[in-house]
N, C-alpha and C positions, 0 to 999 in steps of 0.2 A: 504494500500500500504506500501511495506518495501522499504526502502533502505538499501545495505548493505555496509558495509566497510568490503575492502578484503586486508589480510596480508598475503605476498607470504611466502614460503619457505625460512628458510635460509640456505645460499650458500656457500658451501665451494671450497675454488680453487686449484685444486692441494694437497689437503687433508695440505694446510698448516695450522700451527694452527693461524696463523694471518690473516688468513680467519674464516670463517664460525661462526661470533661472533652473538649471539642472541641476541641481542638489544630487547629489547619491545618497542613496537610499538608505542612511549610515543606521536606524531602526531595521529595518527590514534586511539587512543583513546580519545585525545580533541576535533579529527573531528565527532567522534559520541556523544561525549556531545553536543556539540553547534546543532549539528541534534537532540538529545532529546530534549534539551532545547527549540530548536524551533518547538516542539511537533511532530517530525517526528516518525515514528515505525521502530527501526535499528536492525539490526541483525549483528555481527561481526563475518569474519569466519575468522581466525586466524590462518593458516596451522602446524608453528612451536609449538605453545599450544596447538593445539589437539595433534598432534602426533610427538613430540619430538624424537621420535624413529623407526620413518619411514624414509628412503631415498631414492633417484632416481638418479642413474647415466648418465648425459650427460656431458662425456669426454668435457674437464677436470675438469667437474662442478658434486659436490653431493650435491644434494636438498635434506636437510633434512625438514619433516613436512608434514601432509598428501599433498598427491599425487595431482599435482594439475591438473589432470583431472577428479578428485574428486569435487574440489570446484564447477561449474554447477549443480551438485546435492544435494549438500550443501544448498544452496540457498532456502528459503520460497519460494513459488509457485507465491508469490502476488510480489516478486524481480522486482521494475520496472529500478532501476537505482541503480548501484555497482560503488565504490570508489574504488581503488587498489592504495594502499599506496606503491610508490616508496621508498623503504627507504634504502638500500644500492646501490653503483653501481655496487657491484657483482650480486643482486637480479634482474638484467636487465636481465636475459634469463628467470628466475620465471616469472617475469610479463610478457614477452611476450610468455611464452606458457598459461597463465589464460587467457590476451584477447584470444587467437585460440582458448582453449577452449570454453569460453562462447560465442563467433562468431559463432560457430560449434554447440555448445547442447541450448543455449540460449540465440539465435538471438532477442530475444523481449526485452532485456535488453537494455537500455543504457547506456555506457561505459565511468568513468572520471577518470582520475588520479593525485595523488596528492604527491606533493615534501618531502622529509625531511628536511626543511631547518634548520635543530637543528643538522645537525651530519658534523664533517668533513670527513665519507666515502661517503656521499651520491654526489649526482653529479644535476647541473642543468636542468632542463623539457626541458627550454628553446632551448636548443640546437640540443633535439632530437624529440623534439614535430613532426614536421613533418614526422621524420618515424614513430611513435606510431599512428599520423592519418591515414595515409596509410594501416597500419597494421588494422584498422576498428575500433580505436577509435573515441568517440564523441567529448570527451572533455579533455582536461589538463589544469590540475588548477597549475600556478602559484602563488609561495610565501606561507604564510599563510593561510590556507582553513578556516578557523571557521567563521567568519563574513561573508562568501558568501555561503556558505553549502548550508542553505538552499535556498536560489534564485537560486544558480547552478540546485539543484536536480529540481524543479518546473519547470524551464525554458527546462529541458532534458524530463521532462512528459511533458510536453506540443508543445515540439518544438519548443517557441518564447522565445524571451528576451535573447538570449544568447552575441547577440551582445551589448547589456545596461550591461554586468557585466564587471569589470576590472580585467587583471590577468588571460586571458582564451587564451589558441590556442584552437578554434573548428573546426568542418569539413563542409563545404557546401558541397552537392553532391561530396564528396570524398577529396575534397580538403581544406587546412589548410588555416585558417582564426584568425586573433590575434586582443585584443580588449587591449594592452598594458599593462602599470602597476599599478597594484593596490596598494593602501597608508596602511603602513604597521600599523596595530592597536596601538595607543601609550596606553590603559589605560587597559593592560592586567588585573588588577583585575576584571572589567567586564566581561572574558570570564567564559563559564560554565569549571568548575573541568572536567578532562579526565576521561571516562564513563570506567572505569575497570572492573566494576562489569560487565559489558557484555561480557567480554574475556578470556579466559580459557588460567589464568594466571597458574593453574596448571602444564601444561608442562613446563614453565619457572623454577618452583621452583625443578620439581624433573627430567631438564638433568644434575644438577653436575655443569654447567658452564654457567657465564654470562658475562657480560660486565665489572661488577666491580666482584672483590672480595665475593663469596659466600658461606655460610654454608649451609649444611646437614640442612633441615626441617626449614631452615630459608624462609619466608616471607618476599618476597623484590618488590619494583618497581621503575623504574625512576620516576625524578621529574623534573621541567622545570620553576626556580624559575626567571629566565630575558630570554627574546629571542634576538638573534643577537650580532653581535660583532666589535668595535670601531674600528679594528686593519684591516691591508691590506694585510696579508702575499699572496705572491705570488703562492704559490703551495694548496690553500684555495679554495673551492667553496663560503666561507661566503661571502668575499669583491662583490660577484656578488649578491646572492640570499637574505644573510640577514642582510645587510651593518650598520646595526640603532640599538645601545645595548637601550634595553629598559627593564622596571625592574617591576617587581610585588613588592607589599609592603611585608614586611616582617610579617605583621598580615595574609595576605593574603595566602603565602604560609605555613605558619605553621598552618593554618586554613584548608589547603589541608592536611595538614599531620595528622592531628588528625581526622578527617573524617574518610582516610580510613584506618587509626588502628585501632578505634573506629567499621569501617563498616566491612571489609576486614580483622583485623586482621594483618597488615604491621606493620611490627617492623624495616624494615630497606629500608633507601631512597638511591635510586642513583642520586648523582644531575647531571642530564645530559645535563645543559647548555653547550651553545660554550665557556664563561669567565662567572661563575656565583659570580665572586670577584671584578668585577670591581669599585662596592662602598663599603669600606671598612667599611664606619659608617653603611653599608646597610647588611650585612656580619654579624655584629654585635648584630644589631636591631634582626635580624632571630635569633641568636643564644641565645639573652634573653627572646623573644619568649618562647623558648624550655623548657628554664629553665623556666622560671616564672607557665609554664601550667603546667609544670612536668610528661613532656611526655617519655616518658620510650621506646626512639627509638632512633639507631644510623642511622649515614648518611654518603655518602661516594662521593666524586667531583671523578664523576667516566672517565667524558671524559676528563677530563683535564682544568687546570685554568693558566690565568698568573699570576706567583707566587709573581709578582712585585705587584701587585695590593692588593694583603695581606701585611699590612703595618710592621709588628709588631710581635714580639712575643706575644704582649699582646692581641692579636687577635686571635694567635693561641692557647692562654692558652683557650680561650673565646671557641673558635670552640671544643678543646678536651671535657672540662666540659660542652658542647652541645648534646655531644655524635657522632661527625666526628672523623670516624676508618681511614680515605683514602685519600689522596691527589695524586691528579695524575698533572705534570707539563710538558711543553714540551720546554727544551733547544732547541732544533730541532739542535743544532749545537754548538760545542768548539770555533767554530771559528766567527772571528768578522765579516770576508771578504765575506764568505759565507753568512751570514745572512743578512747582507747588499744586498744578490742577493735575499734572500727571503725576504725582507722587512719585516724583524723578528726582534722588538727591544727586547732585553733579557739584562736583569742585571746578570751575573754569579754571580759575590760576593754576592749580596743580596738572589740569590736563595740555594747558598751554605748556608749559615747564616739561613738561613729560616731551610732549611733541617737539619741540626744541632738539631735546637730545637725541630722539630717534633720527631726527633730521644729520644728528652731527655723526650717527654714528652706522647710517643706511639703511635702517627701519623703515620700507615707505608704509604709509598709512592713511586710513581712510577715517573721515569723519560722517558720522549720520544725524542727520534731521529730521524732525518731523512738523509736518501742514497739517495745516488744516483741524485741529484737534476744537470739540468747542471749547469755546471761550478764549481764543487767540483772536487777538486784538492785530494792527496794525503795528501798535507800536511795539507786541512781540515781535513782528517779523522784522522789523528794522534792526533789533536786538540781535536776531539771531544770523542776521549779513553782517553786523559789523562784531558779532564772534569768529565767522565763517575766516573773514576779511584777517583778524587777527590770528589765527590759526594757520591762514597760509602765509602771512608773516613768520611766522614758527616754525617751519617748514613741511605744515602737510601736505601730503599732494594730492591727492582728493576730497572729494564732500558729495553723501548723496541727499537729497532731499523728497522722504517718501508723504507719500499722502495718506490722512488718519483716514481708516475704514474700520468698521466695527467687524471683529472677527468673534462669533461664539466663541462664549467662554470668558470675553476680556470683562473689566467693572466697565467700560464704555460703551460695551457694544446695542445698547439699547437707546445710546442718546442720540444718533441720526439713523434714518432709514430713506427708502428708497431703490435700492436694489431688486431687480428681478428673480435673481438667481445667486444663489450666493460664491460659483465661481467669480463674480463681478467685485466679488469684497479682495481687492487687490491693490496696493500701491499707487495705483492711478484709477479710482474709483469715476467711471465719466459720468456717472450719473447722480452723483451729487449735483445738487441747484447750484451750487459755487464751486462748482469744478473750473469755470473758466478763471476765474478769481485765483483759485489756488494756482492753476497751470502759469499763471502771469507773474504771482511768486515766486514760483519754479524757476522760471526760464529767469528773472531777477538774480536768483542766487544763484545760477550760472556762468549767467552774464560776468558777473561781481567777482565770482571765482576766477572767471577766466585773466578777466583784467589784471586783479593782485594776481596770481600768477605769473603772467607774464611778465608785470611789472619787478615781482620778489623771486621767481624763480624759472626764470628763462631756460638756464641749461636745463631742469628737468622738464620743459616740454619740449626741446629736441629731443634728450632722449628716450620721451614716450612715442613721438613721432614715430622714431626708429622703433621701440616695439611690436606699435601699429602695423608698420609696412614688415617685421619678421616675423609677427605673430607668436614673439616673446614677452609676453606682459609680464609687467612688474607692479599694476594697478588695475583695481575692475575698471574706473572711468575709461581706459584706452581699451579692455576690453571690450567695453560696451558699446565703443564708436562700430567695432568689428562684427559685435553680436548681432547690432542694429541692420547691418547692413545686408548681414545674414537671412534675420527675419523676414527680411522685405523677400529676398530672393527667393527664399523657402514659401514662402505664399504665391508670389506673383510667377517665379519662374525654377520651380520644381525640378526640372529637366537639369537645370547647372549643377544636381547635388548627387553624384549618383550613390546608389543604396550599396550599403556598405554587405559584405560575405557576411554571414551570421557564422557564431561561433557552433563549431559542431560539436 
C-alpha cells in the first residue's frame, strides 16, 4: 500500500510577480519522512518539480506545474490515502481542483490535508475545514502533521480511530467533525530529516526563480532549523497556528545539512523558519557547527528574521564566516503608531546599525513592508519611505512592499472583505476598493528606492545588473525583474518554455 503526498501547483495572481513564488515544499517533505520513518511506502507527486514549465489559466489565476488533472494518474495503482499539502493561500483553487479530481478518477482514495504552518503566506485549515469537507474531503490535519502521519493514514485505511487523534476536522456521512488541538512536538531533534530525495527537486533548480536569492546550476533547498514564533503580530496567521518558538539543536540541524550535501549534493540552505534568530547563543552554536565540520555550503534566512534578536555585530561576523549570503528582515512599518496597531515590536536604530554592518561585511539583505493595513494613515506611509530611504543609506539593497490581505487565521482577517475567492487573499489583493491607492504607494517606495540607490549605492546596481543578465542573483528584487518576465512569457507564449524530462 502507498501513500502519497501531493504538492499543488504554484499560483500566480494576476501575473504579479509577488505572487507565484515556489516555495519547496519544506512541510510536505518532513511529512513523508516521519511516513518513511514509520515504515510506510510514499510516493511524492510534486506538480511545480515535475513541470516547472507547464501552466493552466483560470482567470485571474496561472497554475504553473503539471496539470493537475494529471495528478489521479500520477498516482501508484496501490494509492490508498493522499496528503495534499496546503501550502500557500493563493494555492486554494490548486487544491481544490486535485480533490475534484481525485473524487472524479479516484474515488477509492482517501483524502487528508495538511497546513503550512512555517510560512506567513499560508492561511489556517481551521477556518475552512468545513468547506474542504463538503467538497469530499476525509480529513484535515491541523498544526504539525509528522507525529500523527502515520495513525492518521491507518485510521483512513481502516475507517476507525479517527476520532482518538488530536488536531483533525473529519467527515461523518458528509458532515464535519473536530477532535481539537493537538500538543505541538517540543523535542524536534527527534523528528525524521525531510524525505527530499523523493521529490523532483529538479524543476526547482532549473525555473530561474525561488524564494530566496538563486544561481544558474546552483543546488538549493529550504531548511527549518526552530518551528513557531514568540511574537503576536496582528496581520500573522502564526499567533493562531504556530504560537510556541521551539528550537532544534544546532548539532542537529547542521547534521541535516551535511546529509544532504553529502546525499543530494546541496551546496546552498534556505533557512525558512518564521524567526530562526530568536536564541542568539543558538545562532551561534549552528554557525561553529559549520565551521568546525568545514562544510563548504552557504545559507540564506530567506523568509525573514527579527533583526532584534541578532545581538551583535559579533554574530554577524560569526554568521558571514558561516557562509550566510542573505538576510531578509521585516520593518513592516517607519512608523511607531502603526505598529503598535500590528503588535509589531521593531527596534529601527538597532536594525539600521545591524544593516550597516552587513553592508560592511557582504551580507546582502532585504527589507519588508507592509500596505495597506487598517488604520494606516498617510502620514505612516511617509514614515515608512523615509525608513526605507535610511536603510539604503545603510546599505541594504532591497525592500519589498507587500499589501495587507486578510489571511484565515490572522486577528485581522475579519477587518476588510471583498474577495471572491480566497486564492485572491495575496500580496497584491486587486480587489480591495483602494487597491489603486495602495499600488500608487507601491510604485512611490520604489520609485524612492530606486533613487537613494542609485544615489548611495551605484556599484551595487551594476553589479545586480550583471546578475540579471547571468542569472546569478545575489537579491530577490533582480530576481524578480527575471521572474516577471518569465511570467509574462509562460502565459502569453508557452511554446519558448519547453517541458522539462520528468524524473523517472
Amino acid at each position: 500500500m502507498t501513500t502519497a503526498v501531493i504538492v499543488p501547483p504554484v499560483v500566480c495572481h494576476n501575473l504579479d510577480v509577488h505572487t507565484g513564488i515556489p516555495f519547496m515544499p519544506h512541510m510536505a517533505a518532513h511529512l513523508a519522512g516521519a511516513l518513511r520513518q514509520a515504515g510506510h511506502q510514499v510516493a511524492a507527486i510534486d506538480c511545480f518539480g515535475l513541470q516547472p514549465h507547464r501552466r493552466r489559466v483560470v482567470p485571474p489565476f496561472m497554475l504553473m506545474g503539471a496539470d493537475v488533472d494529471e495528478v489521479p494518474g500520477r498516482l501508484p495503482g496501490d494509492t490508498r490515502v493522499a496528503f495534499i499539502y496546503c501550502r500557500t493561500i493563493a494555492e486554494f483553487v490548486a487544491v481544490e481542483l486535485i480533490v475534484a479530481a481525485l473524487r472524479r478518477e479516484r474515488p477509492d482514495i482517501r483524502i487528508a490535508l495538511f497546513e503550512n504552518v512555517q510560512s506567513v503566506t499560508s492561511y489556517s485549515l481551521r477556518h475552512v475545514a468545513d468547506e474542504f469537507i463538503h467538497k469530499g474531503v476525509d480529513a484535515v490535519v491541523l498544526g504539525e502533521p509528522e507525529t500523527r502521519a502515520a495513525a492518521i493514514t491507518d485510521a483512513l485505511v481502516t475507517g476507525e480511530g479517527l476520532d482518538r487523534i488530536p488536531g483533525l476536522v473529519y467527515q461523518v456521512k458528509g458532515l464535519p467533525r473536530g477532535t481539537g488541538h493537538a500538543a505541538f512536538e517540543k523535542d524536534l531533534d527527534a523528528l525524521a530529516f525531510p524525505a527530499w530525495d523523493l521529490f523532483a527537486l529538479e524543476g526547482y533548480w532549473k525555473a530561474g526563480f525561488a524564494h530566496a536569492p538563486v544561481r544558474r546550476g546552483e543546488r538549493f533547498v529550504p531548511i527549518l532549523t526552530s518551528r513557531g514564533c514568540p511574537y503576536r503580530c496582528t496581520f500573522c496567521i502564526a499567533p493562531e497556528v504556530n504560537p510556541t518558538w521551539r528550537a532544534r539543536s544546532a548539532r542537529n540541524v547542521v547534521d541535516e545539512m551535511e546529509h544532504l550535501h553529502r546525499r543530494l549534493g546541496i551546496t546552498d540552505f534556505h533557512v525558512s523558519d518564521l524567526d530562526p534568530t530568536v536564541s542568539d547563543k543558538r545562532t551561534r552554536e549552528i554557525c561553529h557547527e559549520i565551521i568546525d565540520r568545514g562544510l563548504s555550503i552557504t545559507w540564506k534566512l530567506a523568509q525573514g528574521t527579527k533583526i532584534e534578536t541578532i545581538k551583535s555585530e559579533a554574530t554577524l561576523d560569526l554568521m558571514a564566516k558561516a557562509g550566510c549570503r542573505f538576510v531578509s528582515f521585516s520593518p513592516e512599518s517607519g512608523s511607531p503608531r502603526l505598529l503598535k496597531i500590528m503588535n509589531k515590536p521593531f527596534d529601527h536604530e538597532h536594525a539600521a546599525r545591524m544593516a550597516a554592518h552587513m553592508h560592511r561585511i557582504g551580507i546582502r539583505m532585504q527589507a519588508v513592508f507592509i500596505g495597506g493595513v487598517p488604520g494606516e494613515t498617510q502620514e505612516d506611509r511617509d514614515m515608512s519611505v523615509a525608513y526605507a530611504t535610511r536603510l539604503v543609506r545603510a546599505g541594504v539593497d532591497e525592500i519589498s512592499l507587500v499589501i495587507f490581505t486578510p489571511l484565515p487565521g490572522a486577528a485581522l482577517s475579519k477587518s476588510i472583505s471583498g474577495y471572491r475567492h480566497y486564492s485572491e487573499c495575496t500580496p497584491s489583493p486587486a480587489w480591495r476598493a483602494d487597491y489603486g491607492e495602495l499600488m500608487a504607494y507601491r510604485r512611490r517606495m520604489y520609485l524612492n528606492f530606486f533613487r537613494a540607490k542609485l544615489r548611495w549605492q551605484p556599484r551595487k546596481v551594476l553589479r545586480e545588473l550583471w546578475g540579471l543578465a547571468t542569472v546569478r542573483f545575489e537579491t530577490k528584487m533582480e530576481m524578480s525583474l527575471f521572474k516577471q518576465v518569465k511570467l509574462y512569457g509562460l502565459r502569453y507564449c508557452p511554446f519558448l518554455f519547453p517541458i522539462l524530462d520528468e524524473p523517472r
